[in-house]
N, C-alpha and C positions, 0 to 999 in steps of 0.2 A: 504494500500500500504506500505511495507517494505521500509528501509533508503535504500536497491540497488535499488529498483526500482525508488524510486523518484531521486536517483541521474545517473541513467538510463536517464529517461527522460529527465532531467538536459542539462547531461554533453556527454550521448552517443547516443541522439536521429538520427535513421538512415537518408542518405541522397537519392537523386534523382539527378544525374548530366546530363543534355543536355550537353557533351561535342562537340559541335559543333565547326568545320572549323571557321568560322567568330565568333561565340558568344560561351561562356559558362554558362550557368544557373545550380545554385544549389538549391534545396527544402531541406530544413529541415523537417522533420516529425513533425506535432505540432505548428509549426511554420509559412512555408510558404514559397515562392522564397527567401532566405536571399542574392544571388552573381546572378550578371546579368554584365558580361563583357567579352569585345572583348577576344575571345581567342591570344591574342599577350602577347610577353615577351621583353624586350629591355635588350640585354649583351653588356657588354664593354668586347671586341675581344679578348683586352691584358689580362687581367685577369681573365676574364672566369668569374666574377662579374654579377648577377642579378640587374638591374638597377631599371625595374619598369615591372608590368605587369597591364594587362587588360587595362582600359581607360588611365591611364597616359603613356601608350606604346604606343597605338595609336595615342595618341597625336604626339608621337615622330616619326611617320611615316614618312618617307621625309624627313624628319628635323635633323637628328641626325649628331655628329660630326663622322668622319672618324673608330675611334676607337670604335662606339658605334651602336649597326644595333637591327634593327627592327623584332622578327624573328615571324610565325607564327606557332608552332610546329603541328598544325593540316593541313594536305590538302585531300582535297576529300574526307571527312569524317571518314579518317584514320589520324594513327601516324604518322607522316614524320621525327618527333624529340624524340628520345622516352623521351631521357634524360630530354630535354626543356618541355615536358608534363609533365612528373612526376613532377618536379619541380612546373608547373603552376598548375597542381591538387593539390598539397599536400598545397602550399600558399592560396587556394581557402578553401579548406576543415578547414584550420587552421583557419580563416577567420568565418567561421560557431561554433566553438567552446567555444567561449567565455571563452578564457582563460585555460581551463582543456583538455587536449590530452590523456589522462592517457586510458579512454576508447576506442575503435576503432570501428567505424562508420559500420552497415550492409550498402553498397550502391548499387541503382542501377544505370545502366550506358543506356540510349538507343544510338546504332551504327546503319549503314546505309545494311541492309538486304543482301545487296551480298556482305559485307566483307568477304576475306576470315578467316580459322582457324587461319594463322600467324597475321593476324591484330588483329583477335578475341582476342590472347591471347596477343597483345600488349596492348591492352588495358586494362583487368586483370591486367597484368603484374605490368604496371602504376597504378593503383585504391591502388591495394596490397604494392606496395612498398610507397604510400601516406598516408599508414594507415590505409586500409580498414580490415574490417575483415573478410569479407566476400564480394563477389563480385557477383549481376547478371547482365546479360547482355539484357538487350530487345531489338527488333528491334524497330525503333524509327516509323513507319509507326503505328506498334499496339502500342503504347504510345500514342502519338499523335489521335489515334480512343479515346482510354481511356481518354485523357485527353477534347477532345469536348464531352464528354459522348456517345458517338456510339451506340447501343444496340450490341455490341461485343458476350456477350453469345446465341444470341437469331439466331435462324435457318434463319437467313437471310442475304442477302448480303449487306454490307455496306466500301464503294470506298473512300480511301482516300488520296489524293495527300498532302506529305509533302516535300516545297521547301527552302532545307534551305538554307548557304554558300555553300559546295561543293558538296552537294547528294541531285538528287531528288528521292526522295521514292513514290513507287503508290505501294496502295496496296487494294485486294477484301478480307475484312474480315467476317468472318461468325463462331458462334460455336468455341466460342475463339482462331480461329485458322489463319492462316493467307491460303488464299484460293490459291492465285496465287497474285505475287509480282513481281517488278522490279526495279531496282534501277541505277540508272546514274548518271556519273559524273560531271553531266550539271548543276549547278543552279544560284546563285544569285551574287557568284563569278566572272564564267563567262560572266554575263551580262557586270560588270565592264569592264573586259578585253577588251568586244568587243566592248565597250563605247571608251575607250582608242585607239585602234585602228580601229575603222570607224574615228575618231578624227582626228590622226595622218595621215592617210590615204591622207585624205580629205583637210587637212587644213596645213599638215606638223608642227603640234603643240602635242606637248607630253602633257599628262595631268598625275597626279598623282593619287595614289591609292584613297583618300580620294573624292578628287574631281571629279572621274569619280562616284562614289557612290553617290554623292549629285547630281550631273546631273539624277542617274537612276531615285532615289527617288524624284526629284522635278516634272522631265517632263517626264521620263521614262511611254513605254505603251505599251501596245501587238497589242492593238487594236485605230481603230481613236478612237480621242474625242471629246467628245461636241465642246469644245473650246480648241482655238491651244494654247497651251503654249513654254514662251521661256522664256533664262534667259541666261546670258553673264557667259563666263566659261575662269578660267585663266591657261596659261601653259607656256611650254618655244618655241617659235620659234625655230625649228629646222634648218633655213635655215642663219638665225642671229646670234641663240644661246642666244636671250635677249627675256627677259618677254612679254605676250601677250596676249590681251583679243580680244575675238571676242563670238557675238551671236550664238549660236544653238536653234531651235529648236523642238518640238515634230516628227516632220516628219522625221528630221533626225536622232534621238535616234531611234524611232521606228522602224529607217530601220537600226541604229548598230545591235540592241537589236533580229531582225528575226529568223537568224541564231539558236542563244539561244533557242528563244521562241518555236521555230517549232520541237526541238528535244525535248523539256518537254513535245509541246502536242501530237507527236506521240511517244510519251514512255507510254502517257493514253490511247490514242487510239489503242494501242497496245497490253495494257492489257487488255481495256475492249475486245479484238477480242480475246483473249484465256482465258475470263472468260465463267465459266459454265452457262448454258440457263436460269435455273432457279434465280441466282444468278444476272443474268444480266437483268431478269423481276422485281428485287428489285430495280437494281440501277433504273431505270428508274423513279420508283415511289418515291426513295428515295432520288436521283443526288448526287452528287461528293462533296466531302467537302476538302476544300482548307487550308492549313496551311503552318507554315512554315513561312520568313522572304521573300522569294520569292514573293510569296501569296497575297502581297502587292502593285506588279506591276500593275500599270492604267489600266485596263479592261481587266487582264490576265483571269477574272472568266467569261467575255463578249466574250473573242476568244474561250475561250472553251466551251460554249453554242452553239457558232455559230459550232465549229467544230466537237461536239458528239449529237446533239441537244437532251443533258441532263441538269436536273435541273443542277447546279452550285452555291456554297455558301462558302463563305470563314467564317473559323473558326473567332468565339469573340474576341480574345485572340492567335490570331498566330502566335504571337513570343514565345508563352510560352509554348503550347500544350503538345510538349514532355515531356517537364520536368514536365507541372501538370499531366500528363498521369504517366508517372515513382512514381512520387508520390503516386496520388490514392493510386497507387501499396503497396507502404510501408504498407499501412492499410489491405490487402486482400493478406496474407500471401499463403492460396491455390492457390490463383487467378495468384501472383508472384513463386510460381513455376511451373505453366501450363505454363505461356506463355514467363517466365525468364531463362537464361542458368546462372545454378549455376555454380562458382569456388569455 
């Protein structure tokens, strides 16, 4: 191995970004997931100052002083900020470098499959002006198959639901190709929102960003459960405007959470009714595999048995899926221009 290649490896080992709505995950080549944080950035207004990103941003959620805001430059698995993005990739990517910039990162990036070309190339856009040197773009649906290992080249179909922050992806893959796909702006974000407002609704109590999220995740469910759970949630009285605790439980998340639930699983059952015959005698034998930070919700893999009466199984590892899927990729250079849009 030559002194560029070893300091190739070093100093310019290519990346894999999940830049997702809610989370960002970066893979180093060689290396590994090195960045796993909230996609948020906190500016102070007056100066136009970067104050903190990823986890110490979130912390600041709710919390910040007048002059200082919480922003999330991702929504719906596009760019909502382009400027605030670039900024948060190029701080991430910098972060993986260990000191030396001088080289510029091949990356890939997986987006949510029905972006369109003006998103496509916002996203580019952001990579490139971060320092990339090259930029591909995967759908995050064929990531995510690669990343739980799928048999993706092999003549068969294989279904895979990826539910992240603001897109959920379903996709029938076969013949490294994506067969038939769909993608909506329904997923684990809005679960939040409709936590918040069945809440509000109900109780005339506002809850926050942070804390309708610890409600999904503690008692949050698609489907009943064995046993009820409940757990006391605080907010502000809206009718006082002073602080307030009171109980919720599963029954009533369950019934914020419907709404949500029922457009991810007829966005499956959707696809599976304009997947090909043959394709759809695989799924059968092969069932649905679940990923994503959604994916996580109480018996979401138990409502969608009951409602395609297919196997169902949630990814090892699905928070991570996309971005070890993007990864692989780095390694299988043919592989990453079949199924990658070069810039």
């Amino acid at each position: 191995m030559g002194i560029f290649s070893k300091m190739y490896n070093t100093f310019g080992s290519d990346l894999a970004i999940d830049l997702g709505t809610a989370n960002t995950l970066v893979f180093a080549k060689g290396k590994g997931i090195l960045i796993r944080e909230p996609s948020i950035v906190a500016i102070d207004k007056h100066s136009g100052k970067i104050q903190a990103i990823g986890s110490r941003a979130k912390e600041m959620l709710g919390k910040t002083p007048a002059n200082i805001v919480a922003i999330r430059p991702m929504k719906d698995g596009v760019i909502a900020d382009f400027e605030i993005t670039e900024k948060m990739l190029e701080y991430f990517i910098k972060q993986t470098r260990s000191g030396a910039h001088f080289l510029k990162p091949r990356i890939v990036i997986g987006v949510p499959s029905e972006i369109t070309q003006v998103e496509r190339r916002a996203v580019k856009d952001a990579a490139l002006r971060a320092k990339a040197s090259e930029v591909f773009l995967i759908e995050q649906a064929m990531a995510a198959a690669i990343g739980v290992e799928l048999p993706i080249t092999e003549p068969g179909g294989n279904m895979i639901v990826d539910i992240g922050g603001g897109t959920t992806d379903v996709a029938v893959i076969s013949l490294t190709g994506i067969v038939i796909s769909k993608s909506i702006r329904t997923a684990s974000n809005e679960m939040d929102e409709a936590i918040i407002q069945y809440i509000k609704k109900k109780y005339n109590l506002l809850l926050g960003e942070r804390t309708a999220e610890q409600v999904k995740m503690r008692i949050g469910s698609a489907y009943p459960l064995d046993e009820s759970l409940e757990m006391e949630i605080k907010g502000r009285d809206l009718t006082h405007g002073i602080p307030k605790t009171l109980p919720v439980n599963d029954n009533e998340v369950r019934e914020a959470l419907e709404s949500v639930v029922h457009i991810i699983v007829e966005a499956v059952k959707n696809t599976l009714e304009h997947t090909p015959p043959e394709l759809s005698a695989d799924i059968v034998d092969r069932g649905i595999i679940l990923t994503g930070g959604g994916s996580l919700l109480k018996n979401l893999d138990k409502r969608l048995r009951e409602e395609t009466s297919l196997p169902v199984f949630i990814a090892d590892d699905p928070l991570s899926s996309v971005v070890l899927g993007a990864g692989k990729i780095l390694d299988n250079i043919p592989l990453l221009r079949k199924v990658g849009q070069n810039y």
